[in-house]
LOKOLRO-90195 format. One record per residue: x, y, z negated of N, C-alpha, C, O in turn; residue in one letter; residue number from 1. Coordinates in pm, whole numbers. Layout:
REM LOKOLRO-90195
X, Y, Z, X, Y, Z, X, Y, Z, X, Y, Z, A, NUM
...
//
This chain:
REM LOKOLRO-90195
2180, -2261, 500, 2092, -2234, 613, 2175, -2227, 739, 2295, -2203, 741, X, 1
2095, -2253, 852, 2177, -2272, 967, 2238, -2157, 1024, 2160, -2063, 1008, X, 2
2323, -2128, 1073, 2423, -2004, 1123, 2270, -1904, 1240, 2256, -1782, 1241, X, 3
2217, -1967, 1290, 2134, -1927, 1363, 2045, -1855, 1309, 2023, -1742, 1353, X, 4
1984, -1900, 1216, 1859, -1831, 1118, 1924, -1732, 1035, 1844, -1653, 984, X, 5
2066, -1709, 1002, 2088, -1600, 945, 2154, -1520, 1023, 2215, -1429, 967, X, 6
2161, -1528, 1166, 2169, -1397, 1261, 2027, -1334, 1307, 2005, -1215, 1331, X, 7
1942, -1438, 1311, 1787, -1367, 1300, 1721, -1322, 1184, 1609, -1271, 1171, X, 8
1796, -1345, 1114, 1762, -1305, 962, 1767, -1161, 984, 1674, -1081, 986, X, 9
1925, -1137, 1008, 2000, -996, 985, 1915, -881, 1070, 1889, -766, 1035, X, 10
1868, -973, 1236, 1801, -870, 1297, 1655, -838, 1237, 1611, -723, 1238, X, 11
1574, -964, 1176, 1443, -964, 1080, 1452, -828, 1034, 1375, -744, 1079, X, 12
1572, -788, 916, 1614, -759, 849, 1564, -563, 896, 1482, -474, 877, X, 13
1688, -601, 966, 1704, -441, 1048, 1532, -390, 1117, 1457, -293, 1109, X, 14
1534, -480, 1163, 1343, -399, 1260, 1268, -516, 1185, 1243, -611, 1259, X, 15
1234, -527, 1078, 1196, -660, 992, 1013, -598, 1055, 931, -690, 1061, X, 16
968, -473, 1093, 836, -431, 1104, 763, -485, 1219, 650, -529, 1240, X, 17
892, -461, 1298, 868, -452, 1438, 860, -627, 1485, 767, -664, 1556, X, 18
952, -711, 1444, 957, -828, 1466, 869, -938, 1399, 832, -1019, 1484, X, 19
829, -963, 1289, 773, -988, 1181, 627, -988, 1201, 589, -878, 1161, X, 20
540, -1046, 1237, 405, -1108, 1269, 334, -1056, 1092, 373, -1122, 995, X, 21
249, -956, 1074, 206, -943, 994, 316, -938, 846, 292, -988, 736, X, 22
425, -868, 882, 535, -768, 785, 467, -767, 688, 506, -845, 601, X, 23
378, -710, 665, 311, -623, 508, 286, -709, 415, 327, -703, 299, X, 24
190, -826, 481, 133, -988, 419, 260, -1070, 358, 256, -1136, 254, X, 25
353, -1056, 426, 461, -1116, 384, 514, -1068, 265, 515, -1126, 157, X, 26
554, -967, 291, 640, -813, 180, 583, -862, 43, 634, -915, -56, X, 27
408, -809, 89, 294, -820, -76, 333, -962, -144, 335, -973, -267, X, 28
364, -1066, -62, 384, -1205, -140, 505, -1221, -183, 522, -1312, -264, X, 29
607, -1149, -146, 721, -1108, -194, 764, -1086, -320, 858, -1126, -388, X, 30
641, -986, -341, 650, -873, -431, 554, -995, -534, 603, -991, -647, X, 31
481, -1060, -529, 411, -1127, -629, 502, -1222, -684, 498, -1255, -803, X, 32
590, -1272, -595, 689, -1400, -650, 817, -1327, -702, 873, -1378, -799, X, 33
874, -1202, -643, 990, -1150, -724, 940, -1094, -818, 1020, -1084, -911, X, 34
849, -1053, -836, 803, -1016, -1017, 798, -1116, -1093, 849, -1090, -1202, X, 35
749, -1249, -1082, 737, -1351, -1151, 870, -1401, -1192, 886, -1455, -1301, X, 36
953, -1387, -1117, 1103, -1444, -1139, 1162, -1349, -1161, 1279, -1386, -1159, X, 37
1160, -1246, -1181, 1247, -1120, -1207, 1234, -1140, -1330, 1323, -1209, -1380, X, 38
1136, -1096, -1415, 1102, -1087, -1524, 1145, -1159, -1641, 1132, -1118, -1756, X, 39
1225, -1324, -1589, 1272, -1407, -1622, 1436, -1398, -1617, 1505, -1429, -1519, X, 40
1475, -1358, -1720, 1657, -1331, -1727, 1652, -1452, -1671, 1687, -1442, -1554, X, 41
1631, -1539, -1694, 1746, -1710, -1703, 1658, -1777, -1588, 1611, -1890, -1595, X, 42
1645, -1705, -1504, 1569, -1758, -1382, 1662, -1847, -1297, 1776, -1809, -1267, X, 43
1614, -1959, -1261, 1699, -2093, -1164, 1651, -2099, -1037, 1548, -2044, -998, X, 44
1729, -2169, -969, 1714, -2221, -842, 1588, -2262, -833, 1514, -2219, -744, X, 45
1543, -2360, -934, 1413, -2413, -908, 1253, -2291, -864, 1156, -2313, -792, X, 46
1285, -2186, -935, 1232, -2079, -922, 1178, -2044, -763, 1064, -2020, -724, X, 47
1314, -2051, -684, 1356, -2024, -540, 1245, -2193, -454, 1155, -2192, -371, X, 48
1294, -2277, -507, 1268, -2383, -441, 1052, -2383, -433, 982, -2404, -334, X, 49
1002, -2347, -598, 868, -2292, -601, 821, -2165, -473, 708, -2156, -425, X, 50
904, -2102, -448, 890, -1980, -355, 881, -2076, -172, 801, -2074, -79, X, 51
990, -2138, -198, 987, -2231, -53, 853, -2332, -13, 779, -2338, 86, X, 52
863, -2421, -162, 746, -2508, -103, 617, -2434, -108, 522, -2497, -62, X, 53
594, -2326, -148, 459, -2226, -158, 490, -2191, -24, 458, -2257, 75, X, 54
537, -2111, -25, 526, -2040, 180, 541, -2182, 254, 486, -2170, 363, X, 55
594, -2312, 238, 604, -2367, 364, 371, -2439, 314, 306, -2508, 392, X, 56
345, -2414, 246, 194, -2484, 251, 107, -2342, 294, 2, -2362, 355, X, 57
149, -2186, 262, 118, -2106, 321, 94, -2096, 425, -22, -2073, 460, X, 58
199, -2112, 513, 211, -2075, 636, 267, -2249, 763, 344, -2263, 859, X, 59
165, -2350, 680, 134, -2430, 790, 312, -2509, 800, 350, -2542, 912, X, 60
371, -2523, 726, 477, -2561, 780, 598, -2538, 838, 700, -2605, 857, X, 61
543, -2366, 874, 718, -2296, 931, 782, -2240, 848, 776, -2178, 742, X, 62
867, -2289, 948, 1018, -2275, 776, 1056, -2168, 868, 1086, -2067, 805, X, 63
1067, -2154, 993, 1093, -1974, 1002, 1000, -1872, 882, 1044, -1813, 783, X, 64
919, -1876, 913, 816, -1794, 842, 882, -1794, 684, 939, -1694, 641, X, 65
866, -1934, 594, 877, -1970, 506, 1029, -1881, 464, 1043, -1782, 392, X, 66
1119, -1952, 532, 1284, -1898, 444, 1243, -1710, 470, 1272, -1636, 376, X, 67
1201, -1669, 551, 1177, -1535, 568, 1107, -1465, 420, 1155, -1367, 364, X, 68
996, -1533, 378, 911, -1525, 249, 1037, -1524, 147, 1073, -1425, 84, X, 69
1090, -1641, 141, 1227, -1647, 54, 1325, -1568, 71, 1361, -1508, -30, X, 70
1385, -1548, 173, 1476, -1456, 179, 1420, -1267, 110, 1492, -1202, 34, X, 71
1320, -1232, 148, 1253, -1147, 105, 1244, -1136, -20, 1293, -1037, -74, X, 72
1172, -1247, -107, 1195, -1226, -251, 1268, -1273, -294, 1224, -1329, -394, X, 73
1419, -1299, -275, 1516, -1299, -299, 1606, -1181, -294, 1715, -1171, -349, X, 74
1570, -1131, -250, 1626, -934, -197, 1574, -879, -311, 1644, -809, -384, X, 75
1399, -918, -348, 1396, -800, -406, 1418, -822, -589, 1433, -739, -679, X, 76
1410, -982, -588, 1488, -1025, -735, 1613, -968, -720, 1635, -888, -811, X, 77
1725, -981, -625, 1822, -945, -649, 1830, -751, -682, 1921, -695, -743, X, 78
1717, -690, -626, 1703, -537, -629, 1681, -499, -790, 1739, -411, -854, X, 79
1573, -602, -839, 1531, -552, -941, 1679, -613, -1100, 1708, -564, -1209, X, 80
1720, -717, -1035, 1838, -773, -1165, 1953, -674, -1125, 2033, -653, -1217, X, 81
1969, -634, -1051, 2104, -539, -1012, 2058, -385, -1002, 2117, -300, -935, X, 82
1941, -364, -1083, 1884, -231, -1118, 1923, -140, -993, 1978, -31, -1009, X, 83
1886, -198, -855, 1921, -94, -757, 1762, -23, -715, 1701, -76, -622, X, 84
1724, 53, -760, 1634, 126, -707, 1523, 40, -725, 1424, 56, -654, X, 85
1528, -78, -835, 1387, -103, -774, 1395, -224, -961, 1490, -298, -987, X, 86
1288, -207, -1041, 1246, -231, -1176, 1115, -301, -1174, 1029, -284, -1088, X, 87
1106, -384, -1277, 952, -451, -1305, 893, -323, -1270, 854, -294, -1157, X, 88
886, -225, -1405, 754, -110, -1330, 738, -98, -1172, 635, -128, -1113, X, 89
874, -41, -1103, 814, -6, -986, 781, -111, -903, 709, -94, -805, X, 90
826, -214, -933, 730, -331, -899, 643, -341, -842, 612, -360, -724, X, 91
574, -321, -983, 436, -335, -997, 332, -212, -938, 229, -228, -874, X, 92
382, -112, -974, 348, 19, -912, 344, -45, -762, 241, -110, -744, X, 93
437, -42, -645, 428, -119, -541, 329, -209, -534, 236, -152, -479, X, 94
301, -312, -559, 236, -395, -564, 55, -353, -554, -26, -393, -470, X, 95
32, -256, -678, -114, -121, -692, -77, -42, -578, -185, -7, -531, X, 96
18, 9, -503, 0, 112, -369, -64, 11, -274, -164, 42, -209, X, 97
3, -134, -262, -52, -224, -156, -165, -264, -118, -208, -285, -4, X, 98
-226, -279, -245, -364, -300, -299, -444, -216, -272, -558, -250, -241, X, 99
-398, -49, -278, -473, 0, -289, -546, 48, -109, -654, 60, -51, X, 100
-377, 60, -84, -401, 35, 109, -444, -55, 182, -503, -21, 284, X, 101
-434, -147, 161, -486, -252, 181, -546, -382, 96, -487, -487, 69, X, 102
-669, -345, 65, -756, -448, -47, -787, -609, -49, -829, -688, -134, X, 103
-745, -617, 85, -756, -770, 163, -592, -831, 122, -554, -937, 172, X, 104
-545, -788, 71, -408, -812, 29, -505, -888, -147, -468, -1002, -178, X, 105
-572, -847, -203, -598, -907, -306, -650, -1054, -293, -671, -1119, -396, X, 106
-671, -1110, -166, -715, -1259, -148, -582, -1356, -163, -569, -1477, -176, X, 107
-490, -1246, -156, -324, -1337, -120, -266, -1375, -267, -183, -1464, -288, X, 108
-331, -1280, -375, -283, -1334, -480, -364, -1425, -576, -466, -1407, -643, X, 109
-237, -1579, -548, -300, -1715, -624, -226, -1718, -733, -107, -1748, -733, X, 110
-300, -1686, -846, -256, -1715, -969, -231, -1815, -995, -115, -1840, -1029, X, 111
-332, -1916, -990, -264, -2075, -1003, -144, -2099, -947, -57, -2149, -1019, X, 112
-113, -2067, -802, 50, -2132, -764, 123, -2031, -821, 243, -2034, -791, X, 113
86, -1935, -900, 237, -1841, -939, 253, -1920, -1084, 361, -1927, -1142, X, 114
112, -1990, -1142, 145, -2038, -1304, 298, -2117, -1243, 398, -2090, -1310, X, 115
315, -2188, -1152, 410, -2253, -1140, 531, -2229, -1194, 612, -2318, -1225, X, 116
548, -2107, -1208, 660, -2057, -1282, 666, -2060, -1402, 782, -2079, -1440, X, 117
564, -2046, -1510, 553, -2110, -1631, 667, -2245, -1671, 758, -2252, -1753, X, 118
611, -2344, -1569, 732, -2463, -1608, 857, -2441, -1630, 905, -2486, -1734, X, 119
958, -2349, -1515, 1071, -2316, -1574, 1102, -2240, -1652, 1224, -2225, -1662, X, 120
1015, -2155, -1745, 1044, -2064, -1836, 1076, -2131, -1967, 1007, -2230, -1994, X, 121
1173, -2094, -2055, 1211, -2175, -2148, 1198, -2045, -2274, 1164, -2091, -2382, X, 122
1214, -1926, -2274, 1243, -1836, -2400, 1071, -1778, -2403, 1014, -1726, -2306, X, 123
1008, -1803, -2539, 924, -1772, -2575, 840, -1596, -2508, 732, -1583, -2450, X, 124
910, -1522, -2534, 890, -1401, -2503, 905, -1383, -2340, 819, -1311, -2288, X, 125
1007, -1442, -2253, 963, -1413, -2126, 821, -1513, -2086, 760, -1461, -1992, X, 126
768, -1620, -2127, 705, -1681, -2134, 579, -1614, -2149, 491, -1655, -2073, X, 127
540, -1497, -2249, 439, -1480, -2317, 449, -1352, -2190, 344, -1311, -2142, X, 128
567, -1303, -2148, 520, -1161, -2039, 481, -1236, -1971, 358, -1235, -1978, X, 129
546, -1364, -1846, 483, -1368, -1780, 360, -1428, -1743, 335, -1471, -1631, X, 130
265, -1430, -1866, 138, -1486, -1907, 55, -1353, -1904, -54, -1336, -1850, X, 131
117, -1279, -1960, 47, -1106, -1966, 66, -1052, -1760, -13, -988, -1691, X, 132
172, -1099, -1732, 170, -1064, -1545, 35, -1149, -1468, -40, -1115, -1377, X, 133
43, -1267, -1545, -68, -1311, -1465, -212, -1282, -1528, -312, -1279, -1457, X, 134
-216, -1263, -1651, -355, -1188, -1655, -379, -1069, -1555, -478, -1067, -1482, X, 135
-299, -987, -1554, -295, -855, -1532, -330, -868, -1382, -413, -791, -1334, X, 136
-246, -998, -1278, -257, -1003, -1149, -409, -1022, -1110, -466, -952, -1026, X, 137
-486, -1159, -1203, -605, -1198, -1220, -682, -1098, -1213, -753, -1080, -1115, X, 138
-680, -1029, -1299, -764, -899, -1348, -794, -771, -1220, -901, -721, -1188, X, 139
-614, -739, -1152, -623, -656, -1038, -685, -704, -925, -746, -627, -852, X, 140
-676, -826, -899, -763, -930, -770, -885, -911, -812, -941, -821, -750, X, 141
-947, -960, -891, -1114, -940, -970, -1148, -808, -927, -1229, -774, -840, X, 142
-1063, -728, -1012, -1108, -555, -1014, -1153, -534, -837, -1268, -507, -801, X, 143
-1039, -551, -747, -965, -491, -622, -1129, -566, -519, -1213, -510, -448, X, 144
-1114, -680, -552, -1247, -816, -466, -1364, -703, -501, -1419, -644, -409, X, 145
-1397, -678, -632, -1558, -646, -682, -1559, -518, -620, -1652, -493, -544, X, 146
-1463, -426, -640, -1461, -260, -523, -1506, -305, -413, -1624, -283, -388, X, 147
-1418, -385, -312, -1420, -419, -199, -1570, -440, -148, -1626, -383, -55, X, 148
-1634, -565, -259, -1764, -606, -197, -1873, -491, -215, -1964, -470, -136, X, 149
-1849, -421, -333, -1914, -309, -376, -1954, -185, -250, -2058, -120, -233, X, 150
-1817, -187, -169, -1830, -81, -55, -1911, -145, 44, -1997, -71, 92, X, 151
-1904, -287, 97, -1946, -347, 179, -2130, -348, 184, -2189, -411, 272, X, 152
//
C-alpha cells in the first residue's frame, strides 16, 4: 500500500471515530468478516482479497473506504489469532451488543457474500463451524429484522 494511506491509516487509527464517516457500520462489517476468517486456522490471503473485493462493491468503489474495511478486519483477525483480548466468543458477543444497539446494523449482514469463504476452507471441521456461523448470522438478522418491524 502506498506510503500515504498508511500515514492516514495510523491517524484513522488513533481518532478512527472522529474521522471515519459512519465508524460503527464499518467496525460491525469488520467484525462479520474477522469471525469468518478467524475461525479458520489455515486462513490465506485469498481470504483478505474476499474482504477487499466485498468493501470495494460495498462502498461504490473507494478503496479509501475499502482498505480501511480491510485493514480493520485484519486487526481484529490478528486480535483474535494472537489471543490478545479478543476470542471467537467475544466476538460474537460484540457483534449481539451491536445488534442490539443498533438493529439497522442487521441489514449489513450478507450471508451470501460471507458463504464466500466456504471456497477457501479446506479442513472438514472448520468448514462445518463456519456453516454453523452462518446459520447462526442468518438466524440473528431474521430474529433482529422481525423485532425491529414488530416495534414499528
Amino acid at each position: 500500500m502506498k506510503l500515504g494511506f498508511r500515514i492516514k491509516h495510523y491517524f484513522y487509527n488513533a481518532f478512527r471515530e472522529l474521522f471515519v464517516h459512519h465508524h460503527g457500520s464499518l467496525a460491525f462489517r469488520a467484525k462479520l468478516y474477522a469471525l469468518m476468517i478467524a475461525v479458520n486456522e489455515d486462513a490465506t490471503v485469498e481470504n483478505f482479497i474476499i474482504v477487499k473485493q466485498q468493501a470495494l462493491k460495498i462502498y461504490n468503489n473507494d478503496t479509501d473506504r475499502a482498505n480501511l474495511l480491510l485493514l480493520s478486519t485484519k486487526e481484529l483477525v490478528n486480535k483474535v489469532k494472537e489471543n490478545n483480548g479478543l476470542g471467537i466468543d467475544s466476538l460474537i458477543q460484540s457483534i449481539l451488543h451491536d445488534l442490539r444497539a443498533a438493529p439497522r446494523y442487521a441489514k449489513k449482514i450478507d450471508v451470501a457474500a460471507l458463504k464466500a469463504f466456504l471456497e477457501h476452507t479446506y479442513d472438514d471441521d472448520t468448514l462445518a463451524y463456519q456453516k454453523n456461523i452462518l446459520e447462526f448470522l442468518q438466524t440473528l438478522q431474521d430474529d433482529t429484522l422481525e423485532i425491529k418491524n414488530n416495534k414499528v
